[in-house]
N, C-alpha and C positions, 0 to 999 in steps of 0.2 A: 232395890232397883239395880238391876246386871248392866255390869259398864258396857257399853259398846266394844266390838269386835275390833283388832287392829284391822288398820287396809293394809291390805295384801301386796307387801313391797314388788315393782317389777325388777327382775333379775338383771344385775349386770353381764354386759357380755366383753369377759377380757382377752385381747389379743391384739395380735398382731394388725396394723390399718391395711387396709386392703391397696395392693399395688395399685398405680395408675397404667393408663393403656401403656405410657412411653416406659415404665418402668417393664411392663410387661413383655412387651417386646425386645427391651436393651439386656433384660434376664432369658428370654431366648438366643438371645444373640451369642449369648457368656455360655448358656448349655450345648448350643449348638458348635462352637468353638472348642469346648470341652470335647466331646465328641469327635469331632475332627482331630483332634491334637490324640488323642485315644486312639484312636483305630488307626491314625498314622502308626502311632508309637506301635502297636503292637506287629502290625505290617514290617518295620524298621527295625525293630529287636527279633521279628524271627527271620528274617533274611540275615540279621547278621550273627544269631547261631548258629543258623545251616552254613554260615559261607566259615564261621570257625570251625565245626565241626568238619565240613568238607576240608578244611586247610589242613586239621591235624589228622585227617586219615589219611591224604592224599600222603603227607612227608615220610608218616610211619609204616606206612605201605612200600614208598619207593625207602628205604631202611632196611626194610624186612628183606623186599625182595633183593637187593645188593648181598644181605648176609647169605642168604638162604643160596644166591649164584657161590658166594664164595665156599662156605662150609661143600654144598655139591661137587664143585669143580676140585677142591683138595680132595674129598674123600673117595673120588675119581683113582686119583694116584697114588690109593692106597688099597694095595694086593697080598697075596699071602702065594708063597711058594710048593712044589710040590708035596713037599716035608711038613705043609702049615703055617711054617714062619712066617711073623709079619713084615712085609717088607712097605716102606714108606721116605718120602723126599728126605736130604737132608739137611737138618737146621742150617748146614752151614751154609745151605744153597739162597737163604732170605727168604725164602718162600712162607713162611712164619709169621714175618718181622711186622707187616703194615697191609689189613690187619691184623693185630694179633692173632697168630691162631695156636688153640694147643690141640694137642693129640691125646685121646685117651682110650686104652685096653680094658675092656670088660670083658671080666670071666665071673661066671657065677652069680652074676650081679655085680660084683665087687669093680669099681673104677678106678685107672689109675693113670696118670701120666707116662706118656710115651715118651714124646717130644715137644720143649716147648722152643718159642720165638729166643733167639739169641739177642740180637739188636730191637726189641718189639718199640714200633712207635707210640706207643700207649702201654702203661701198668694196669693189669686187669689183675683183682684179687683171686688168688691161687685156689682159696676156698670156694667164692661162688661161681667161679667156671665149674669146679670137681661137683658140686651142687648141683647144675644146671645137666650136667651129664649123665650123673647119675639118675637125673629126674627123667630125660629123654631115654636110658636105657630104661626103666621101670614101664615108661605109655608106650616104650618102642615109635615113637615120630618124633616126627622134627618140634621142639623146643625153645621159646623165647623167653626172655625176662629181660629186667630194668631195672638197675641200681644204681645207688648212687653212693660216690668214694670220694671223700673228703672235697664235696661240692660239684663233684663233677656226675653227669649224668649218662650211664654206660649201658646199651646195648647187645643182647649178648644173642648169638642164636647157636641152639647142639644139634647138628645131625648127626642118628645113628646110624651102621652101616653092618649087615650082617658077618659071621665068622665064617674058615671052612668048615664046608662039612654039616656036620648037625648039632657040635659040641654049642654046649651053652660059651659060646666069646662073642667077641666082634671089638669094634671099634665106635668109635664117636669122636665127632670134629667139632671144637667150639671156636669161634670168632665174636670177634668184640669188636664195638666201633663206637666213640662219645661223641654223644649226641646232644653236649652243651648248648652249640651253636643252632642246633635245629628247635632246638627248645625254645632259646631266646628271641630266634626269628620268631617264632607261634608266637609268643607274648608280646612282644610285640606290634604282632599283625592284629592281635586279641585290645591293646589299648589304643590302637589307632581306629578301630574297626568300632569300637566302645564309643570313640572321640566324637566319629564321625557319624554316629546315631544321635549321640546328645546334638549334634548339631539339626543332624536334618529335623528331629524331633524338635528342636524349637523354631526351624525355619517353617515348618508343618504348622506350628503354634499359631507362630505370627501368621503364615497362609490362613489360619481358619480363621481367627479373630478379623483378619481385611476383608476373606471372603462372606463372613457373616455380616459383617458392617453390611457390604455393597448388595445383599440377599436381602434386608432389614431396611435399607435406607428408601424404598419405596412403601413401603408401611409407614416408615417417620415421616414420610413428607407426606401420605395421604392423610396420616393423622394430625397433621400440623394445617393442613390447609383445612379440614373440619372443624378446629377447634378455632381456625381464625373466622372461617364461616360461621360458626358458633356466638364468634365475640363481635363480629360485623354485626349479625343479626339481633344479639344483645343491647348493643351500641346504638341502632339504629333506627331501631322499633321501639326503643322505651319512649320516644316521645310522643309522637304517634298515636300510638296508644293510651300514655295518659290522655293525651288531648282529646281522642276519644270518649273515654271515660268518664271525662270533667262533661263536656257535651250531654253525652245522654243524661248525668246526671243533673244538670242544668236543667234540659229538658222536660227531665220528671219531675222536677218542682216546681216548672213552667214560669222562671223567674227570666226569660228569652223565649222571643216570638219563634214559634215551631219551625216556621219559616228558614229563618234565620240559624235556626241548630240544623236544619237540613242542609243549609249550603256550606256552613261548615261542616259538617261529617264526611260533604262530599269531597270540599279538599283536602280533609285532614287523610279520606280512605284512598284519595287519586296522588298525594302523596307515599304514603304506605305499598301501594301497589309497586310506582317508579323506583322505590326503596329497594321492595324485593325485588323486583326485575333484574336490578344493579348488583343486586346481590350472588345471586342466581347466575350471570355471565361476567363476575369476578373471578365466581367460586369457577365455574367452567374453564374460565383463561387459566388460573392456576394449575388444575389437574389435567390441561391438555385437552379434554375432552371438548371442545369446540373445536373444530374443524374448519379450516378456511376454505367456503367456496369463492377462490379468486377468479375472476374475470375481466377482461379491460374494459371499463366506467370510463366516462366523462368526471373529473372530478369537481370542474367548475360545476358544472351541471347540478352535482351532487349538496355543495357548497351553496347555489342558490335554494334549493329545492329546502335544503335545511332550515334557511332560515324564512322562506314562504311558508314552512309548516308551525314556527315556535312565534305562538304570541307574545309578539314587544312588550306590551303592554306602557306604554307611554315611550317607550327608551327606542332611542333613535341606532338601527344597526345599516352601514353601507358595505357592500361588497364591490371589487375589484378584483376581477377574476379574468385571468386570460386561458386559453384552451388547453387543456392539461388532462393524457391520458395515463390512468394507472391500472395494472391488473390485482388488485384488492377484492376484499370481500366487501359487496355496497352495503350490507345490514352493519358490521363492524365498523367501518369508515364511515358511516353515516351516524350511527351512535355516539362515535369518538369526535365527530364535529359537534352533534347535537350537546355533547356534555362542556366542550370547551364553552360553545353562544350560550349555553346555562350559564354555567362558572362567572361567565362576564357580564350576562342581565343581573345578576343574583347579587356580585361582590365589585363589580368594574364601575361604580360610582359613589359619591357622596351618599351622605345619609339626605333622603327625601330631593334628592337630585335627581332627573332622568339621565340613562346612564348612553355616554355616544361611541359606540362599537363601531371597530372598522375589520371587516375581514379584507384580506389579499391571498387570488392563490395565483403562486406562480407556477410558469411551465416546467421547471424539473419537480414539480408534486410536496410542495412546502405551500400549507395553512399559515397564515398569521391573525391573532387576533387579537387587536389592541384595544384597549381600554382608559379610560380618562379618571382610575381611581386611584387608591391609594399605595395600588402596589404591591411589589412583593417583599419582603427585606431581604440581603442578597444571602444572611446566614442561615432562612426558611426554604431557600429557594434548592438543595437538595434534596432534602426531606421533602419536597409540595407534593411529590406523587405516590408519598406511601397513604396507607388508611391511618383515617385518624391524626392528619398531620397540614391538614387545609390552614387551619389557623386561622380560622374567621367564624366559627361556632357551624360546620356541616363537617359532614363526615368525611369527605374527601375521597367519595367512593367516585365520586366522576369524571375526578383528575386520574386518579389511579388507575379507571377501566381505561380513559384515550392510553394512557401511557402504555398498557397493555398492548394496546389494538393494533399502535406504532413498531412497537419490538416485533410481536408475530408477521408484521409486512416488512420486515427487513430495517426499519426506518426509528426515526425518535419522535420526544417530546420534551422537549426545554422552554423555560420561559424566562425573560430578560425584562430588560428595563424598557418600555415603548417610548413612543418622543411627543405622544400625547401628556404623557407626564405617569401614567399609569403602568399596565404591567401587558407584558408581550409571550402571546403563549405560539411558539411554534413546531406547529405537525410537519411532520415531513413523511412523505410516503415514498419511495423509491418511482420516478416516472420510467414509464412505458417511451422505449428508445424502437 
């Protein structure tokens, strides 16, 4: 007999858990920031190569051309007689000294000192002038270089100047000028320039991480008022529903008159409906998207008509209302009363008590609505208008929409201690002056 086959394991899948939206977003945030701080920096490091490269051509330009006027203007005042003789200034006249300049005769190629500076304001080596001369007799033009003698950094420029006649001679002018000082200017135009990149680059940093935040922060709040939508509607409907659920199955075992599971389903489903409803123009308040069509109401008006539509049902409610005009939305302000006269048939009395409600509106646009229960405790009483925070076994979606309804009209929703003994919820809606 052949053993049976193994079952065929299913494959693990290993990695990494898959981000959540908010992670998803707050990791665009960090790319997008990246980004920014990127493209600053590259923008910021090459303006500030071109503005060093512009610095160091601009200096060694005006250097060059200072030398190039001077080497010119001596070799100017140097002529040869009719005989050929060289004739040229005299050392002794300074004209040499500052800056240095030497004089040199070329024959045949061969260079050699004519005349140098007597008093020279600067020591230039004897050899890389005769160097630098000889180099400009060889290309026949004008000549630069750059050395450096015992830390100092020297400048040198030769111009050649033709001989009489046709004989292979001539002449060449060298001048020297150190150019320490212009160096250490550049460098440190080069670490201040350096300095002030690292800066702007992090102040670019911190710009894109605030600008991404405040790019990001309307996705965070749209995703935060979904998931509380999410958890309202989790919150909310599970009872509901089970109670549904028990019902029908009741039903089908027919262990309760048919009858009797139909008037419960009806209010188990005409609660569920008022659920959503509430749900639905929470979620709305939250993301703006409810619109106020304001209008000037009657709000007494408004205030009786509420409670001519909400069945007592045993519970005794009196209103005291004087003439009070507000420019509000009557669908919102009307919800926002309807949910307070809830709140206080529902919670505003004993157990198996009928509950005795008193509303008052007065003329500057303030609801009052007191109740003869047990109140509120005064440390619940900031928390009463968030979700989930009623503290009497309901959701607390009803306190939370008035509270709503009040902010978007300008106005509040506080509730105190009433002198019936119970709890005092007041609306205030800014009156019509």
């Amino acid at each position: 007999m052949s053993s049976p086959a193994p079952a065929a394991r299913t494959p693990r899948r290993h990695g990494r858990t898959p981000p959540t939206p908010a992670g998803r977003i707050h990791r665009l945030r960090r790319r997008v920031a990246i980004l920014f701080t990127l493209t600053s920096a590259l923008a910021v490091i090459g303006m500030a190569v071109v503005a060093v490269h512009a610095n160091d051509s601009s200096w060694r330009s005006q250097v060059d051309s200072e030398l190039k006027l001077q080497t010119s203007g001596f070799a100017a005042t140097v002529s040869y007689d009719d005989d050929g003789k060289l004739q040229y200034p005299d050392p002794g006249d300074g004209d040499y000294d500052c800056p240095p300049i030497t004089l040199f005769r070329s024959v045949a190629g061969q260079v050699s000192p004519v005349a140098t500076a007597r008093r020279p304001c600067l020591q230039v080596p004897a050899a890389a002038t005769q160097a630098l001369a000889a180099q400009a007799v060889q290309e026949g033009d004008l000549e630069s270089a750059t050395i450096t003698d015992h830390g100092r950094h020297l400048r040198m420029s030769a111009q050649p100047a033709g001989g009489p006649g046709s004989d292979d001679s001539g002449t060449v002018v060298v001048a020297t000028v150190d150019i320490t000082g212009d160096l250490n200017s550049h460098e440190q135009f080069t670490v201040l320039l350096a300095a002030a990149s690292g800066i702007l680059v992090a102040a670019a940093a911190l710009a894109g991480y605030w600008l991404s935040g405040r790019a990001v922060r309307p996705a965070l709040a749209a995703l935060d008022q979904q998931e509380a939508f999410f958890a309202d509607a989790a919150h909310d409907l599970r009872t509901p529903v089970t109670s549904l659920r028990v019902l029908a199955e009741t039903g089908l075992r027919g262990e309760v008159d048919s009858a009797e599971v139909m008037r419960r389903t009806l209010r188990q489903s005409t609660r569920m409906s008022e659920l959503v409803e509430s749900l639905l123009t929470r979620a709305r308040l939250r993301a703006g998207a409810l619109r106020l069509n304001s209008e000037p109401l009657r709000l007494d008006q408004l205030v009786e008509a509420v409670v001519a539509d909400t069945p007592a049902g045993g519970h005794t409610v009196t209103v005291q209302a004087e003439p009070t005009i507000v420019v509000a939305d009557a669908a919102l302000v009307r919800r926002a009363v309807a949910n307070l006269l809830g709140n206080a048939l529902a919670h505003g009395h004993a157990p198996d008590e009928p509950a005795d409600i008193q509303i008052t509106v007065d003329a500057d646009g303030t609801v009052a609505v007191d109740d003869a229960g047990p109140g509120v405790p005064p440390e619940a009483a900031e928390s009463l208008f968030e979700r989930f925070r009623s503290g009497a076994g309901s959701s607390g979606l009803g306190l939370s929409i008035a509270a709503w309804v009040a902010h978007a009209h300008g106005g509040s929703l506080k509730v105190a201690t009433s002198s019936r003994g119970g709890a005092r919820f007041i609306l205030r809606i800014p009156a019509h002056k």
